[in-house]
Structures are given as C-alpha cells and as structure tokens.
C-alpha positions in Angstrom: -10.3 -22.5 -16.0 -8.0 -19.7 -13.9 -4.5 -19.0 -15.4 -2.2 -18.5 -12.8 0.6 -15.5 -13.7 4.0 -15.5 -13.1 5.5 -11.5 -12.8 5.6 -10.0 -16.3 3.8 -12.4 -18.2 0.7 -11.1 -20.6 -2.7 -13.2 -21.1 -5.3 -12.1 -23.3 -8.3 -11.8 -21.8 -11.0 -11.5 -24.9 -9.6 -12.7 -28.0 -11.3 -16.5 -27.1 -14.1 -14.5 -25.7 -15.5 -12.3 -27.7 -18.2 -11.8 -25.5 -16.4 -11.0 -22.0 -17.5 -7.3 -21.0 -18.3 -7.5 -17.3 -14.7 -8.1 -15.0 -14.6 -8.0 -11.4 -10.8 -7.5 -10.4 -10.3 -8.9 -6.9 -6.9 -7.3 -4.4 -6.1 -9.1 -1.7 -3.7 -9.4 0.8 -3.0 -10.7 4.9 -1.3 -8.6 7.4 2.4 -10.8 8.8 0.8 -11.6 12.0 3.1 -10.5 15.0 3.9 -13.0 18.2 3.5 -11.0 21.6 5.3 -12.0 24.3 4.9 -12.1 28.2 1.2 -11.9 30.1 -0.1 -9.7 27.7 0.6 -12.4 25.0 -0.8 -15.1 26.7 -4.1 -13.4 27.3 -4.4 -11.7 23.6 -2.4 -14.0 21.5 -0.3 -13.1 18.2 -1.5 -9.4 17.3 -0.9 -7.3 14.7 -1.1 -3.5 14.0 -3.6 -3.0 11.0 -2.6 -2.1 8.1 -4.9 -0.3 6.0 -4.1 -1.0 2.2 -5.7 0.7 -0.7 -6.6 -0.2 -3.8 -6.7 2.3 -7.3 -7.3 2.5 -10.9 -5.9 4.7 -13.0 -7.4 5.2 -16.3 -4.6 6.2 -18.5 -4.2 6.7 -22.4 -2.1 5.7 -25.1 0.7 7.5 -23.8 0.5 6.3 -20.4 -0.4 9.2 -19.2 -3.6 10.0 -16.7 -6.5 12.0 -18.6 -7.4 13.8 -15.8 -8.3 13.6 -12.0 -11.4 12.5 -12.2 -10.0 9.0 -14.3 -8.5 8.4 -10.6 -10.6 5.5 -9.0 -10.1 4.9 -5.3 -12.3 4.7 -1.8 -12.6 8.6 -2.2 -13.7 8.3 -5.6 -15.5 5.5 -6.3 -17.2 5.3 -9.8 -15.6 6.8 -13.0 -18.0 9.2 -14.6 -18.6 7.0 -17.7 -19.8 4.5 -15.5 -16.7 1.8 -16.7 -15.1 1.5 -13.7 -16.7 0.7 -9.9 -15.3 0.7 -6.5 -16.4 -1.9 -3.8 -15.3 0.7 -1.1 -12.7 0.2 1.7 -11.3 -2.2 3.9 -9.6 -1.1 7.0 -7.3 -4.2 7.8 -7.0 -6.5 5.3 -7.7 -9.1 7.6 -10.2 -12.4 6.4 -10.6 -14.6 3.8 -10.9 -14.3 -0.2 -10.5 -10.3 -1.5 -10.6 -7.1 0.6 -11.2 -5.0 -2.1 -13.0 -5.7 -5.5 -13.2 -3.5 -8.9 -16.0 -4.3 -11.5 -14.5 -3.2 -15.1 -17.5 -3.2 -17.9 -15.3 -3.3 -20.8 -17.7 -2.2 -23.2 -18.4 1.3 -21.5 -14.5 2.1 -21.2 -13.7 5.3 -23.4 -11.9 4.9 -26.5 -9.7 7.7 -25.1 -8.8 5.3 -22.2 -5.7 2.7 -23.2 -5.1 1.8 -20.0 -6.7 0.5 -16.8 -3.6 0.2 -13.9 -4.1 -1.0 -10.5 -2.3 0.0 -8.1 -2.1 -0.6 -3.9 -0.8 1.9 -1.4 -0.3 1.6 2.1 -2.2 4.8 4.1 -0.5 6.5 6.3 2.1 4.5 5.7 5.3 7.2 7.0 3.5 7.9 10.4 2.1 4.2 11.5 6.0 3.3 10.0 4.6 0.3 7.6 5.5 -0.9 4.7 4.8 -4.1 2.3 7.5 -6.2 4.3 4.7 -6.5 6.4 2.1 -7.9 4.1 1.6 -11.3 2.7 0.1 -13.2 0.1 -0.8 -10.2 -1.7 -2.5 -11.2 -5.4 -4.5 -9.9 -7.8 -7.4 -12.0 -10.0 -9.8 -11.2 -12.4 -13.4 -13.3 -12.7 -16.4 -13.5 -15.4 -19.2 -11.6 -13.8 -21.3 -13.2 -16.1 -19.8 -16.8 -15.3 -18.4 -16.2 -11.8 -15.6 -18.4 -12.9 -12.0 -16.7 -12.4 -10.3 -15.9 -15.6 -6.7 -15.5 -14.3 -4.4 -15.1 -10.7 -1.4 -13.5 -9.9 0.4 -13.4 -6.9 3.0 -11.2 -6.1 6.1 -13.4 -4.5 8.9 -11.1 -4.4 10.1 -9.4 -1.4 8.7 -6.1 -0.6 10.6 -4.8 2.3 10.7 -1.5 2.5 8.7 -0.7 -0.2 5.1 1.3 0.4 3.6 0.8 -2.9 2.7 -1.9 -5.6 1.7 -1.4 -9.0 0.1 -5.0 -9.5 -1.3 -5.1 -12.9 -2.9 -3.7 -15.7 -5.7 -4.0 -18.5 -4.7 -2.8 -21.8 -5.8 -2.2 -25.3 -4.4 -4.2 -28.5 -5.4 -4.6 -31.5 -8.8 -4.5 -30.2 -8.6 -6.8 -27.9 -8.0 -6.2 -24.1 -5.1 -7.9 -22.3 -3.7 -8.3 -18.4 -0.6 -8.0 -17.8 1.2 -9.3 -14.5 3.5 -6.0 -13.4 4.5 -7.3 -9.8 6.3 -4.2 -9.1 6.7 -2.4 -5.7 8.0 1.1 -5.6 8.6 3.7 -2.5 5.7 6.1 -3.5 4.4 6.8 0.1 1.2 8.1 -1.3 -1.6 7.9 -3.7 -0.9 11.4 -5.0 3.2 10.3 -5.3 1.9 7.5 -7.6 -0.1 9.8 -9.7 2.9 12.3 -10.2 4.5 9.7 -12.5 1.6 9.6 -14.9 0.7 13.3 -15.5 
C-alpha cells in the first residue's frame, strides 16, 4: 500500500522488508499549459513551449559530499559503474501520462562508500528558453517494488516554485542499516546540473 509524503517527512523503506533490493524511482511532472489567443488560437489550441526537465542522482557519502564525477547519474551518464544505479534516458517535454523519467536503484549493489542517493531535477537551458519551475505542475516523485510492481511511497511537491530552476526532490539514505526516503521538496536557483554539483564537492 503507497504512503503518500508530505515535505520533510522520513519513511523507511526496508526495515518491514527485509527483502526489498530492486527500486524503480519514478519523476514526473506536466508543463502549465498556455491559452493562445486570436486565429492562431483557434486553429492550434492552448500551446505550450516545452520544457525539457532533467532528472539526476548523485551518489554521495557520509559527509554529503559527491565521491567523484563519475557517482553523477543523468541522460549523459546513464549507469553508475558498480552497476547500482540505472537511467531510463531522457524525455524532451514532460508532456503524457504516469512518469517521464524512471531510476532503477538495486540496493544491494550500492557501495558501502555511498550514504547517499539524492535526486535532483533541473530545467535545461533553462536562462536562454527563460523557464523556470513556475511553469511546471504536478511535479512528484514515487518509488515502486520492482519485484512487486506495487508503489512503496509518493510525494508530490505543492509548494510554489516561481522563479526557481532547480528541485532537489528527495533522497535515499543509509541508517542503521537500513535505507530510508526522505521527502526534501526543496527548489533552489541552481541554473544548471554542474551549479548543483558545486554544493556537494
């Protein structure tokens, strides 16, 4: 049965499962559809310009610190070298049903060095196409049993994130040998993947 999250709240995720290994970590989110106006409007409809959101890992230890480049998961990078951590690739607008981007964690082949699994969304390009998360909508974050298929927990983000060009949505952490989620929520005005990353070196 799915937990739904409210912004800073912590669930743990295998201490009533002992066997839970296999996660797929779902992003999703719906560009704020714009009304035209005039002829053009009444031939084309409501458009939008897309928005192209991306979706990262970082793999961080026990300081909260990224271990290296390469512990960066992203559409340019899209399998962490122990094999822990898989990308399903990119998706240009955002637009559909149910997830645009999905994560498989295997829990069990996750270094011991590694504390930390954050997930992160930026917008690309964001400063020259002038978008921002103002212009996004029912953004969330779930995690499902691979094994199952049944979803383990959702959280969607509610507050308002005008102006803001980042989100750091969640993490899976290490304690006391179990692994947690916790429900972060957090937008920021990082304008890049690479300003994200700055914070945790």
């Amino acid at each position: 049965m799915s937990v739904n999250l409210v912004k800073g709240q912590k669930i743990d995720l295998t201490k009533n499962s002992k066997n839970l290994s296999n996660l797929m970590v779902g992003l999703g989110w719906d560009p704020v559809q714009k009304e035209t106006s005039g002829f053009l409007g009444s031939l084309f409809g409501g458009s939008s310009n897309s928005i192209d959101c991306d979706a990262s890992v970082l793999m961080l230890d026990q300081n909260g610190k990224l271990l290296s480049q390469s512990h960066v998961i992203y559409f340019g990078n899209l399998s962490s070298l122990c094999g822990s951590i898989k990308h399903s690739g990119d998706n240009l607008t955002g637009e559909g049903d149910g997830d645009d981007e999905q994560i498989l964690v295997s829990l069990d082949r996750v270094p011991s060095s590694v504390q930390k699994l954050l997930f992160v969304v930026n917008i690309y390009d964001c400063e020259n196409r002038k978008q921002e998360f103002g212009m996004i909508k029912n953004a969330y974050i779930r995690i499902q049993d691979v094994s199952t298929g049944s979803e383990l927990l959702k959280f969607n983000l509610t507050d308002n994130f005008q102006g803001l060009t980042s989100l750091v949505t969640g993490e899976i952490y290490r304690h006391n040998n179990e692994w947690k989620f916790n429900a972060i929520g957090d937008g920021t005005k990082d304008k890049s993947l690479s300003s994200i990353l700055s914070k945790y070196i």
